[in-house]
DONUVO-573828 format. One record per residue (C-alpha): residue number from 1; residue in one letter; x, y, z. Coordinates in nm, 4 decimals. Layout:
BEGIN
+-----+---+----------+----------+----------+
|   k | r |        x |        y |        z |
+-----+---+----------+----------+----------+
| NUM | A |        X |        Y |        Z |
...
+-----+---+----------+----------+----------+
This chain:
BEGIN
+-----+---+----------+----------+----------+
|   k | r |        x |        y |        z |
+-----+---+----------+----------+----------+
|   1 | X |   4.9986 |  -8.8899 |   4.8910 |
|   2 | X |   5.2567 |  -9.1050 |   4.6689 |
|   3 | X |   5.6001 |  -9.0220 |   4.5885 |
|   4 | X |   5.8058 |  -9.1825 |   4.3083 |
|   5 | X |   6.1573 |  -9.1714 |   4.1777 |
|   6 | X |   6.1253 |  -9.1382 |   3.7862 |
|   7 | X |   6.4199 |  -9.1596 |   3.5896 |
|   8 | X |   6.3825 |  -9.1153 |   3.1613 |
|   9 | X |   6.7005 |  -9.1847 |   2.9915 |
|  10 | X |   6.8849 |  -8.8809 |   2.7427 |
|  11 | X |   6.6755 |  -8.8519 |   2.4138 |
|  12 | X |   6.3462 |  -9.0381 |   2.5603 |
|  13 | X |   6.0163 |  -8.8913 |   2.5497 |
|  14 | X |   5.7529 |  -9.0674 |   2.8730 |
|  15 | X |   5.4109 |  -9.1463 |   2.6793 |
|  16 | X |   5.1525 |  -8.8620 |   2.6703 |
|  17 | X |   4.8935 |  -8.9332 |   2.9893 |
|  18 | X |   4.6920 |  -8.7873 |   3.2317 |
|  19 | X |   4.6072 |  -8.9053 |   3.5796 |
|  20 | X |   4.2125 |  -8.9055 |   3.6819 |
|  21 | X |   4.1144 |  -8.7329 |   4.0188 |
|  22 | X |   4.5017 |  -8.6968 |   4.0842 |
|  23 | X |   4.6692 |  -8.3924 |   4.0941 |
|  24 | X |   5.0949 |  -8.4349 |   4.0384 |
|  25 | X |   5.4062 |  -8.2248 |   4.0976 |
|  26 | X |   5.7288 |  -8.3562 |   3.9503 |
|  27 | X |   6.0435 |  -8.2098 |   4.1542 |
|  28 | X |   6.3387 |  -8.2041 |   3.9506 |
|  29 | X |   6.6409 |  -8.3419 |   4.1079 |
|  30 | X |   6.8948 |  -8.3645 |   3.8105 |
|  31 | X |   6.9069 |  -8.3665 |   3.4210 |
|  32 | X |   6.7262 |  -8.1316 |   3.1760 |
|  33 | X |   6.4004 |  -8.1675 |   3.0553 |
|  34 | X |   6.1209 |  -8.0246 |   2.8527 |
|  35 | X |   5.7636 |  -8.0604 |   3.0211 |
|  36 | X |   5.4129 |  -8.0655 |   2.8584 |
|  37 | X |   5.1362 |  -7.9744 |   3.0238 |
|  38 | X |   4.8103 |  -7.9312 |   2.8437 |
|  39 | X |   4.7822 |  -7.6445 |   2.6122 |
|  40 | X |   5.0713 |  -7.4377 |   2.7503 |
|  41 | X |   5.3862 |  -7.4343 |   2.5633 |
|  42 | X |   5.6581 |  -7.6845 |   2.6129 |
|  43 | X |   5.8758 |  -7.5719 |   2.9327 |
|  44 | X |   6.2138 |  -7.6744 |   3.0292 |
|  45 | X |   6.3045 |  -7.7585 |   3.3291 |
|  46 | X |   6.6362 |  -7.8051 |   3.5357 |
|  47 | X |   6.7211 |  -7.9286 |   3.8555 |
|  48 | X |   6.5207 |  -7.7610 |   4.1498 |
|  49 | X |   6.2033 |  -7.6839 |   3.9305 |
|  50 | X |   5.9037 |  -7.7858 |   4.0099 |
|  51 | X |   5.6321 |  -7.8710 |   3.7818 |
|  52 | X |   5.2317 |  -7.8647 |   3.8517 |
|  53 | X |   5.0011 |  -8.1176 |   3.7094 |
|  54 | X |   4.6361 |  -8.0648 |   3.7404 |
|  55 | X |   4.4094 |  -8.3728 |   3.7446 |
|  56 | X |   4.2845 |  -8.5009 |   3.4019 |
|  57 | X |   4.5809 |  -8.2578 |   3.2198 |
|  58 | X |   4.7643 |  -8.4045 |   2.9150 |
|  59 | X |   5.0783 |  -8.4717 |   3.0071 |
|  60 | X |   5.4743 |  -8.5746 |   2.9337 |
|  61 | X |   5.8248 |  -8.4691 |   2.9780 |
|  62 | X |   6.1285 |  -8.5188 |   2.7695 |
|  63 | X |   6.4873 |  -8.5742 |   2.8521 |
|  64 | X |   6.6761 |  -8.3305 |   2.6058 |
|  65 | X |   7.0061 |  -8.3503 |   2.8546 |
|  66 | X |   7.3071 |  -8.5874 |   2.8131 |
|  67 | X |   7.2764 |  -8.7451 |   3.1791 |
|  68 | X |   6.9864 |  -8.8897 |   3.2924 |
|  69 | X |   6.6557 |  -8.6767 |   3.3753 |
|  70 | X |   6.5549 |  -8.7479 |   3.7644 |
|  71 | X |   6.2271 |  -8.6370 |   3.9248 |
|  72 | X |   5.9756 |  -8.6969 |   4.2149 |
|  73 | X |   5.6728 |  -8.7454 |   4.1389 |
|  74 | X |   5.4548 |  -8.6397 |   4.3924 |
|  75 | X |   5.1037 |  -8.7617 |   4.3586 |
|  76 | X |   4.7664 |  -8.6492 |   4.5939 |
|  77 | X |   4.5699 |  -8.8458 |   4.7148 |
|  78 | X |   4.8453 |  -9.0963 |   4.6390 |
|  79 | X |   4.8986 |  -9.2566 |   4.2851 |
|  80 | X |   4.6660 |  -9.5749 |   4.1575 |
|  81 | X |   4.7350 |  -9.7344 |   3.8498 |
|  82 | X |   4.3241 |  -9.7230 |   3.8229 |
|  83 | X |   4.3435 |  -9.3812 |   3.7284 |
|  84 | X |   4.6509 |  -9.3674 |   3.4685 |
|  85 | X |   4.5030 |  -9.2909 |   3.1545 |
|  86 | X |   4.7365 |  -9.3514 |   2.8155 |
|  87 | X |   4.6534 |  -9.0508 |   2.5447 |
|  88 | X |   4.9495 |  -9.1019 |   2.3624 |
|  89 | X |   4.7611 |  -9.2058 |   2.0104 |
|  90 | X |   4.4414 |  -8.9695 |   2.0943 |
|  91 | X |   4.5480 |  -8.6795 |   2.1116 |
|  92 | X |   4.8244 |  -8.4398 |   1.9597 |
+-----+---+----------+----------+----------+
């Protein structure tokens, strides 16, 4: 298991990825965001949510807040960058 701090900035948009053989939970701490995950609609999320990332699902979150958006995420087995994949031009 991996944990990271993530922090996107208001207005900013993380590129669209997915993570191979690595299942990921981001756990709001602060800010306002709106999460994509695969084909389900685009969720927003507060502080206290937590979001659930299956392996090899599209993914990427948006700060639409005016403070800055900060999250765990929580990676198992624990994050390599071997298995980031970038989708951001290949798919919609």
């Amino acid at each position: 298991m991996s944990i990271a701090r993530a922090r996107v900035e208001p207005g900013v948009t993380t590129r669209r990825h997915r993570l191979k053989g690595i299942t990921e939970r981001y756990f709001v701490i602060s800010g306002k965001g709106l999460v994509e995950v695969g084909d389900l609609p685009p969720q927003e999320v507060n502080a206290g949510d937590i979001v659930l990332i299956p392996p090899m699902c599209p993914q990427r979150i948006t700060n639409i807040g005016k403070d800055d958006l900060i999250f765990l995420a929580i990676c198992s087995p624990r994050y390599t960058q071997e298995a980031y994949e970038d989708i951001e031009d290949t798919e919609a």
